[in-house]
C-alpha positions as CSV (number, residue, x, y, z in Angstrom):
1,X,64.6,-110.6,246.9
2,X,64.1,-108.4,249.4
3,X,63.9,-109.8,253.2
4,X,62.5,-107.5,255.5
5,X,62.8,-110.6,258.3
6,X,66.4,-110.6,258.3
7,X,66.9,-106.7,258.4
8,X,68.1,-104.9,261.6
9,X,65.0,-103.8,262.9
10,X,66.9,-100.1,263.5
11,X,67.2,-99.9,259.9
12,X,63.9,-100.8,259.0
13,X,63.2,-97.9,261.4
14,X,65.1,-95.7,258.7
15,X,64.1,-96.8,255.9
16,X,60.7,-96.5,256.7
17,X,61.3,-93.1,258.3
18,X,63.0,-92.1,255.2
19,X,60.4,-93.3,252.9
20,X,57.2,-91.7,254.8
21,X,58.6,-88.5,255.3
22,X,60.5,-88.4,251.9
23,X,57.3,-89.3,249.7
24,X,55.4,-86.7,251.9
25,X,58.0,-83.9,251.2
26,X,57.8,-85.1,247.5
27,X,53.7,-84.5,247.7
28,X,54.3,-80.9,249.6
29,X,56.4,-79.8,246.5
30,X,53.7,-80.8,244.5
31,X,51.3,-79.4,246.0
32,X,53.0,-75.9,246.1
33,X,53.9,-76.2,242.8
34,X,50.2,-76.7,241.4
35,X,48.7,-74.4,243.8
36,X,45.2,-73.1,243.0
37,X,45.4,-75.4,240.3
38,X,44.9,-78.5,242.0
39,X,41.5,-80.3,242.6
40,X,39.2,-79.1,244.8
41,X,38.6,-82.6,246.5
42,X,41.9,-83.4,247.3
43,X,40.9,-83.8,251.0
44,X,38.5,-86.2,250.5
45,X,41.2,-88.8,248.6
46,X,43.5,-87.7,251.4
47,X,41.1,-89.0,254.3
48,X,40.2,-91.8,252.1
49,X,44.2,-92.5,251.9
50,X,44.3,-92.3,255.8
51,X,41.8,-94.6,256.8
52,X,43.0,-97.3,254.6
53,X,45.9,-96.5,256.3
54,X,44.6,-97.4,259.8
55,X,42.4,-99.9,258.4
56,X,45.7,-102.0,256.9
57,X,47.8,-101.0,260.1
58,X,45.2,-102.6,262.1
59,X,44.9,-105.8,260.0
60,X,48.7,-106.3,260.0
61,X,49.4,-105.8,263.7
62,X,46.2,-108.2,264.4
63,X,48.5,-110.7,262.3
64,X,51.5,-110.3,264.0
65,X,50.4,-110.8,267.2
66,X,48.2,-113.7,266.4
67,X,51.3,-115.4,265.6
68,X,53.1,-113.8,268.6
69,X,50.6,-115.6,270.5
70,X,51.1,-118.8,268.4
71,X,54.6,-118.9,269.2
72,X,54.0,-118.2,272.9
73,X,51.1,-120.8,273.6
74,X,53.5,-123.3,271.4
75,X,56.1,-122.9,273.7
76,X,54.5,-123.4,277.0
77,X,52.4,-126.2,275.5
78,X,56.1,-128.3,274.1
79,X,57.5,-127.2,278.1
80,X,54.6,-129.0,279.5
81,X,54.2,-132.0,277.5
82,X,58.0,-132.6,278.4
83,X,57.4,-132.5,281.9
84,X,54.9,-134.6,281.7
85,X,57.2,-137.1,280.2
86,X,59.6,-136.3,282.4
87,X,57.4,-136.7,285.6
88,X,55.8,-140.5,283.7
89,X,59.4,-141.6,282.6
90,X,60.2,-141.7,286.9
91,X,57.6,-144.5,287.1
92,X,59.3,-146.6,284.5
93,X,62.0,-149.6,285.7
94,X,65.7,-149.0,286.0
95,X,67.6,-148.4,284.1
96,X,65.1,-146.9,281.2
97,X,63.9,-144.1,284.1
98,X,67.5,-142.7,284.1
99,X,68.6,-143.0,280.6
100,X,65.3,-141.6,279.7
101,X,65.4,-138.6,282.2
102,X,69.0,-138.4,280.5
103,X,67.8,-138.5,276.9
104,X,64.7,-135.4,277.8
105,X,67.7,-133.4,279.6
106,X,69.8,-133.0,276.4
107,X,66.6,-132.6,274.5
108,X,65.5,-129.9,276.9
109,X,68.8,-128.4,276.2
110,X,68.6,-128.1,272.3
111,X,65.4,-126.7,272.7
112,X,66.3,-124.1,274.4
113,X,69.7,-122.9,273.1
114,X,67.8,-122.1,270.1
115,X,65.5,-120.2,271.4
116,X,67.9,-117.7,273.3
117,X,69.5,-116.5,270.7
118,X,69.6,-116.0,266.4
119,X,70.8,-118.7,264.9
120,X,71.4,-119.6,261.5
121,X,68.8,-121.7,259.0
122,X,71.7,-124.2,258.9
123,X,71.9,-124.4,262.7
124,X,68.2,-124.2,263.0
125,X,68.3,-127.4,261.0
126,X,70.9,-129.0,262.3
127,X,69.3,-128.2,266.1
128,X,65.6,-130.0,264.4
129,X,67.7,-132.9,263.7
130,X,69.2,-133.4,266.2
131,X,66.2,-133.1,268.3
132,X,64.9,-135.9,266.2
133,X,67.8,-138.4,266.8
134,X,66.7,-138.0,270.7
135,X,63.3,-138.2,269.6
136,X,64.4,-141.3,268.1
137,X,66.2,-142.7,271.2
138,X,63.1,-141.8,273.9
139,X,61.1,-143.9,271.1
140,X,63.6,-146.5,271.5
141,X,63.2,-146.6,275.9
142,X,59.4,-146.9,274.9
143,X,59.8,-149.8,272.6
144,X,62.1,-151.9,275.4
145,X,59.6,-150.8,278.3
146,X,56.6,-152.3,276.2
147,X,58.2,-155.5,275.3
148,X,58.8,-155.9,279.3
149,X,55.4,-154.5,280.4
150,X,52.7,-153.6,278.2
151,X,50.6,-152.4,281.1
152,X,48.5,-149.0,281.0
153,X,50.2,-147.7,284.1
154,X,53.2,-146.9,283.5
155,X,54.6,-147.7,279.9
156,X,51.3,-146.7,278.1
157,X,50.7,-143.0,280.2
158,X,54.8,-143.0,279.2
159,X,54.2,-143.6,275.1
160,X,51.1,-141.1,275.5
161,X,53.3,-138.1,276.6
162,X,56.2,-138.8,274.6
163,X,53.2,-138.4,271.5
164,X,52.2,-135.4,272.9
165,X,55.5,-134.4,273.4
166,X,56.7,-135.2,270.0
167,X,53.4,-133.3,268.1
168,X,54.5,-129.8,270.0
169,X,57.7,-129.7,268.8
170,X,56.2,-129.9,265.3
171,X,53.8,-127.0,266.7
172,X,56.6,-125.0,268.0
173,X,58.4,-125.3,264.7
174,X,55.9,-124.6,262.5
175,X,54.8,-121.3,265.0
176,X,58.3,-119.9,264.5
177,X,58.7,-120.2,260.7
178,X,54.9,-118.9,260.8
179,X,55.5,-115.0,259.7
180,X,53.2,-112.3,258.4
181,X,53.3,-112.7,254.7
182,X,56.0,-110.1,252.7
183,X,53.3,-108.7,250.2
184,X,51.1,-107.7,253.4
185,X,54.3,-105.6,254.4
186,X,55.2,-104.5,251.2
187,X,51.4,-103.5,250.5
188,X,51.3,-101.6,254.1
189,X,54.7,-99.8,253.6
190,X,52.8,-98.5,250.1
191,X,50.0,-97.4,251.7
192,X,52.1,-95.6,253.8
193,X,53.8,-94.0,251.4
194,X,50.4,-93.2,249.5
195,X,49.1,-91.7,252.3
196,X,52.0,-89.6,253.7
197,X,52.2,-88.2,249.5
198,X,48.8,-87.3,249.9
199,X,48.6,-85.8,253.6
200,X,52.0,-83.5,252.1
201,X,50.2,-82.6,248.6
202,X,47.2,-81.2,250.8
203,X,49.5,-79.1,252.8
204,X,51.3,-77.8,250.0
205,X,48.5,-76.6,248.1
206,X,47.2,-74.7,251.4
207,X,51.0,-73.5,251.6
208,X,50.8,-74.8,255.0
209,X,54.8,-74.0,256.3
210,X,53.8,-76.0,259.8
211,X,55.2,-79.2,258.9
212,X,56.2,-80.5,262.3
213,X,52.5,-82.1,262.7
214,X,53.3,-84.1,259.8
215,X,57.0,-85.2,261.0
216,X,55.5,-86.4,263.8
217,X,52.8,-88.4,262.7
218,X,55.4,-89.7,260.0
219,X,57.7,-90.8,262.9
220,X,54.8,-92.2,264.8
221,X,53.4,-94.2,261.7
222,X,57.1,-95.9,261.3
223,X,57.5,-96.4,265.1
224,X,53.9,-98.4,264.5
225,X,55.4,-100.5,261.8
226,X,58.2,-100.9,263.5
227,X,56.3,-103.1,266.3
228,X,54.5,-104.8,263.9
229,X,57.8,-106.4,262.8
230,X,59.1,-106.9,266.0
231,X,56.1,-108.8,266.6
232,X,56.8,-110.6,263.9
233,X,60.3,-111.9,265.1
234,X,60.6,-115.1,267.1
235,X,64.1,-113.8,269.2
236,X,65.3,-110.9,268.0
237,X,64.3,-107.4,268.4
238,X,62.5,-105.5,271.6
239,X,59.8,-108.2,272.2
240,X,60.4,-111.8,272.6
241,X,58.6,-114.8,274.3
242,X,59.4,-115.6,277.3
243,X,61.4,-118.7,277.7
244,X,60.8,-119.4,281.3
245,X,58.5,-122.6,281.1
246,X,61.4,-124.4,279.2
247,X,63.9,-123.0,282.0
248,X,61.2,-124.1,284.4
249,X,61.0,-127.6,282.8
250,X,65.1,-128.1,282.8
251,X,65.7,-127.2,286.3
252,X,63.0,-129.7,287.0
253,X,64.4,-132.3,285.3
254,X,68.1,-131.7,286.4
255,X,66.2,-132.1,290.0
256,X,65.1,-135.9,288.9
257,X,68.6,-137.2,289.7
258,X,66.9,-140.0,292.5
């Protein structure tokens, strides 16, 4: 199968390159080849193929910036709801405060070694469980602070942010596994293609010998598609999100040492 998500992006780049230009050269052969002989409305199908073009370029980099944004927003939402916790597990009794400020320090620090870097699906997995098992543990402070003191102020404001806390890491998760669909990039990589065939049949069959206009919009339609799928990548590739609310959030906590 083929995985466009796991590709370097500089050989997407290629391979795109390759493609648009290649199929256009194909249609300017074509074109020279049929000559007089090809249809007189050629131009219309060619504009036709060039808006849908710009139509399914516009749809697709909506997409991956929606989910650019998703990932972004999930990120600063999971960085506050822990320092929130953080700030409500102070008010709780020795010696929970410390082991739970303890327990959101190492959890603070799974979350964001995987977000600095590529990791593996098997590390990926291994960093959600283990995020769980400290999930597990904070849960575990709650319980013993409720069977001492089942007051609002603090042990219930405590259990509410470790729920809020707990739900944006499910966000967060499901933001970075969220990816514009393969057919949508398979369908705009053939549109591409259609249209660059097209825009390189019409030429031919004006024996046009300026090509450079179509090089260059070739480069400039890869380049485009390009971004869309750096876009689409959670840390690799030009773009990323920023990871300073987690930062943010662990130099905080590593403050809380009173």
């Amino acid at each position: 199968m083929l995985l466009l998500s796991h590709t370097p992006l500089s050989i997407i780049f290629a391979i795109s390159l390759v493609l648009i230009l290649g199929v256009g050269e194909f249609g300017y052969w074509i074109g020279l080849r049929e000559g007089t002989k090809a249809r007189s409305d050629i131009s219309v199908i060619e504009s036709s193929a060039l808006g849908l073009l710009a139509l399914m370029i516009g749809f697709t980099f909506a997409m991956s910036l929606e989910r650019f944004d998703a990932r972004r927003d999930a990120l600063l939402e999971e960085a506050n709801t822990i320092g929130t916790a953080a700030l409500r597990a102070r008010l709780l009794p020795a010696p929970h405060n410390s082991e739970t400020l303890d327990l959101l320090r190492e959890y603070v620090k799974i979350r964001t070694d995987i977000s600095q870097r590529v990791v593996p699906l098997a590390e990926l997995n291994a960093a959600i469980e283990h995020s769980n098992n400290v999930q597990k543990k904070l849960w575990q402070q709650a319980r013993a602070v409720a069977a001492k003191d089942t007051g609002m102020v603090p042990t219930g404001l405590f259990i509410q942010a470790l729920n809020e806390m707990f739900d944006a890491q499910g966000k967060r998760v499901a933001a970075g596994v969220n990816r514009v669909p393969m057919i949508v990039l398979l369908a705009l990589y053939a549109i591409a293609a259609v249209s660059s065939g097209f825009t390189g049949y019409q030429g031919g069959i004006a024996n046009d010998r300026t090509r450079w206009p179509r090089y260059v919009m070739g480069m400039v339609v890869a380049g485009v598609i390009l971004l869309i799928q750096d876009l689409d990548r959670p840390n690799t590739g030009f773009i990323h999100v920023s990871q300073r609310p987690m930062q943010d959030v662990a130099k905080s906590l590593e403050g809380y040492r009173d």
